[in-house]
C-alpha positions in Angstrom: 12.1 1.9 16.8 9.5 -0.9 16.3 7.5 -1.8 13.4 4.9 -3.9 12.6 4.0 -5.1 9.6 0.0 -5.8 8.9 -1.4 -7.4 5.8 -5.2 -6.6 5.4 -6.7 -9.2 3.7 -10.7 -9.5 2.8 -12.2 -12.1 1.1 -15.2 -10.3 -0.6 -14.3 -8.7 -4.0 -16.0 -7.2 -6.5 -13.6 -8.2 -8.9 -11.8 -11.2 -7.9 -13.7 -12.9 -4.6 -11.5 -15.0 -2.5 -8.2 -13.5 -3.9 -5.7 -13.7 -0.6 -6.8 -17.8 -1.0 -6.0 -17.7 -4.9 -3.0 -20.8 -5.2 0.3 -18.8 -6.8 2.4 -22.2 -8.1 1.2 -23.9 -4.9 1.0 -21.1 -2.5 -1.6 -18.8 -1.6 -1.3 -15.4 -2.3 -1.5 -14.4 1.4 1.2 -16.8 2.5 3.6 -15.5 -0.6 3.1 -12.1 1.0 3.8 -12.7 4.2 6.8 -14.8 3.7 8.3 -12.0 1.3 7.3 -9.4 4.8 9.0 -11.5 7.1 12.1 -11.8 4.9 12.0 -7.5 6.0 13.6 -6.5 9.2 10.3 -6.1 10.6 10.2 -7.1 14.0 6.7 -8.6 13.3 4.4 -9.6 10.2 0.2 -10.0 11.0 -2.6 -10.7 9.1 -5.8 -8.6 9.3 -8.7 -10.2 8.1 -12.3 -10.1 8.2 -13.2 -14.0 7.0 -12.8 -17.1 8.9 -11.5 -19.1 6.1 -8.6 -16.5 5.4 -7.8 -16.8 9.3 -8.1 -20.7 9.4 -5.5 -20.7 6.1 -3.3 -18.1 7.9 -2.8 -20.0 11.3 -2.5 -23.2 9.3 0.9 -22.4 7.6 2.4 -20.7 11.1 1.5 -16.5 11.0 0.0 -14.8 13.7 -3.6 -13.5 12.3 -6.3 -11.4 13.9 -10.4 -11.3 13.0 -11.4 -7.4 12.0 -14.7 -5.7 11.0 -16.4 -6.2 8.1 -17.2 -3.1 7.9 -13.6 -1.3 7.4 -14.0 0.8 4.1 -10.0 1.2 3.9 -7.0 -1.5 4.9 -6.1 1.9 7.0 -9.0 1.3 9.6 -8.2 -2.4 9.4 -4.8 -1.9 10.1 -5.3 0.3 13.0 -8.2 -2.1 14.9 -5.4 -5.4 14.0 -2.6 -3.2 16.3 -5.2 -2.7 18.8 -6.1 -6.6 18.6 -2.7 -7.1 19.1 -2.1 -5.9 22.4 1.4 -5.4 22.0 3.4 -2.0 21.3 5.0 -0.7 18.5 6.3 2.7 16.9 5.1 2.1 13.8 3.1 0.2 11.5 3.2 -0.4 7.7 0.4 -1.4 5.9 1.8 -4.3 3.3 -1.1 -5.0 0.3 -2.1 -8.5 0.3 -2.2 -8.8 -2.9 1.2 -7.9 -4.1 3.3 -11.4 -3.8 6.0 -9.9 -5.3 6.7 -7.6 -2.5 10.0 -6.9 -2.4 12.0 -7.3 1.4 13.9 -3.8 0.1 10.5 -2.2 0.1 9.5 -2.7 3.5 12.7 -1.9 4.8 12.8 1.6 2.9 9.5 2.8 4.2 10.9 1.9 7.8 14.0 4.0 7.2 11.4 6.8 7.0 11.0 7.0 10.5 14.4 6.9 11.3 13.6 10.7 11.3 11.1 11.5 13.9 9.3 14.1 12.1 8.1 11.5 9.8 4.4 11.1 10.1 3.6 8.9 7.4 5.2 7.1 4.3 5.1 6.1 1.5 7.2 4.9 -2.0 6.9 6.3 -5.6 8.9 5.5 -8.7 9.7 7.1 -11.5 7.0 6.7 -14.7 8.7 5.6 -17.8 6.2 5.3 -20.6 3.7 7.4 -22.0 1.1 4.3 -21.0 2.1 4.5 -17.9 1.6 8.2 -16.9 -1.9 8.2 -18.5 -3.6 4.8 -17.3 -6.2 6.4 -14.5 -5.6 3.1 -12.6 -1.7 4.0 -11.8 -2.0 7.3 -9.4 0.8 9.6 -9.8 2.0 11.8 -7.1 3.9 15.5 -7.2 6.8 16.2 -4.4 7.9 18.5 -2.8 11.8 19.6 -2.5 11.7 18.2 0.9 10.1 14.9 -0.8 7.0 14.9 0.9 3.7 14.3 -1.2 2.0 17.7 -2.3 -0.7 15.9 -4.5 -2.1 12.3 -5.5 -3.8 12.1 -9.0 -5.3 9.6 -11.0 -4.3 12.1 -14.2 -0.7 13.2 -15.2 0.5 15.7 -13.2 1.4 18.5 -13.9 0.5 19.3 -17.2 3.5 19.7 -19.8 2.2 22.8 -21.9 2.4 22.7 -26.0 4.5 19.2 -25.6 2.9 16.5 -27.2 1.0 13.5 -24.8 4.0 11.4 -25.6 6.8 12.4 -24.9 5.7 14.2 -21.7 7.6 11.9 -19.6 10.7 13.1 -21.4 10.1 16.6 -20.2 9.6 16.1 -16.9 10.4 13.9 -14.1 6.6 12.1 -13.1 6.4 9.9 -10.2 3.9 6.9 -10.1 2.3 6.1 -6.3 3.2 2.4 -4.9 0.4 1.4 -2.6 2.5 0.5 0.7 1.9 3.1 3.5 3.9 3.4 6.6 1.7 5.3 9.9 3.4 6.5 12.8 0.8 4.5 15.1 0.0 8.1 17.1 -0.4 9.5 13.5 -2.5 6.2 12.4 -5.2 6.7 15.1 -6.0 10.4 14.6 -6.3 9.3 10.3 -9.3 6.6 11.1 -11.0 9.5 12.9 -11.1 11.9 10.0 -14.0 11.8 7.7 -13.9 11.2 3.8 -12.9 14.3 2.4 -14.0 16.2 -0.8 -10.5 15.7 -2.8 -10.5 11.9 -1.3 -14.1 11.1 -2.9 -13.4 13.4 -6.3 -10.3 11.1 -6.9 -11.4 8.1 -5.1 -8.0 8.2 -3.6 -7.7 7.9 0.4 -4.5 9.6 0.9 -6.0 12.6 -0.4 -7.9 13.0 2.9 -4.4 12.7 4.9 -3.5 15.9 2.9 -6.3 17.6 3.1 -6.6 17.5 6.7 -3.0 18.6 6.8 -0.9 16.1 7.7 2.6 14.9 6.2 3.4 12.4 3.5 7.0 11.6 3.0 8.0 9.7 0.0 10.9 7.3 -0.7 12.2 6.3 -4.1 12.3 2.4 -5.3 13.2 1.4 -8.6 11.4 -1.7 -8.4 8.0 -2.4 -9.8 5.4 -4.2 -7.8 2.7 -6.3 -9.1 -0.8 -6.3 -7.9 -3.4 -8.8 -8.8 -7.0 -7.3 -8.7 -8.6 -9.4 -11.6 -8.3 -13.4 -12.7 -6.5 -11.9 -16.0 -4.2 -10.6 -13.5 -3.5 -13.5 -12.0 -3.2 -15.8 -15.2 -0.1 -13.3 -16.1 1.0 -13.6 -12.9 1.2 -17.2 -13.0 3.1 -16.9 -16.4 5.7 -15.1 -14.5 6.6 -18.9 -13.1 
């Protein structure tokens, strides 16, 4: 089996414009993701990108790096035009967030092992909620398994809902899982996705594995007990930084 690991990477943000370039104690962010990818067993790491500048960085410290659309509206559709770009074939693909460079080499490797069954059509990694905070901040979806662990439903709210127990301690109660943003696509699996159009769960939630589901396709779902952090803000980044 052979994966391919491809790190979207745009440099217009709402929030935080230029963010792969952002300098992490003398690194960019981009390169601090890529070097923890390529500490994987991956048999490759690429950057997909949309911006000269972010390509120009990208060749400059030695990765391979492909110019995509600027009209993607998911890292899903980038990832899928950067294998095509790439003219070189692979089983699978996982799409690694680019601005996670905390990524942890374990990670990658653990969606790969998902595809070590062949019925595997896509992946991705959950980890178990711990805090009250956790379960209810709308910007941390949660996701409900299946017995077989494969994804029955993606939320933005706490699901399900723990009848007459208090808010609290609901993560007592019950085991909730939180969704880490790292997907793995079988690349037969990845093409027919980018066809499909936004679907009603997908724009209720705002959440673009929704429309995989809906469409009736297969999520499986491995377990890490490590936490990732994402920068999507400056404050984000000036905590990050702290973390040094």
């Amino acid at each position: 089996m052979k994966v391919l690991g491809i790190i979207p990477a745009r440099y217009a943000s709402t929030r935080f414009p230029g963010k792969p370039l952002t300098l992490i104690n003398g690194k960019s962010m981009i390169q601090r993701v890529y070097e923890q990818a390529k500490k994987s067993r991956l048999a490759d790491v690429i950057v997909a990108t949309d911006d000269n500048r972010i390509l120009e960085h990208v060749t400059g410290f030695g990765s391979k790096a492909v110019m995509t659309s600027n009209h993607h509206q998911s890292g899903t559709d980038r990832c899928f035009e950067a294998y095509q770009l790439n003219n070189s074939a692979f089983d699978v693909i996982i799409n690694i967030q680019g601005d996670e460079p905390f990524i942890k080499p374990e990670q990658i490797d653990l969606i790969a092992a998902c595809f070590e069954n062949p019925a595997t059509q896509l992946a991705t990694l959950i980890k178990k909620v711990t805090s009250a905070e956790e379960l209810f901040n709308v910007n941390s979806p949660k996701v409900v398994i299946s017995q077989q662990k494969e994804a029955l439903y993606f939320s933005r709210q706490p699901i399900p809902y723990c009848r007459n127990i208090p808010n609290d301690i609901w993560h007592k109660q019950h085991t909730y899982y939180k969704h880490i943003g790292i997907y793995g696509y079988r690349v037969d699996i990845l093409e027919m996705i980018t066809k499909l159009p936004p679907s009603a769960l997908e724009l209720a939630e705002s959440l673009e594995q929704l429309r995989w589901l809906e469409n009736g396709f297969r999520i499986t779902t491995a377990l890490t007990k490590f936490e990732t952090i994402g920068i999507d803000t400056p404050e984000d980044l000036l905590k990050v930084q702290q973390l040094f």
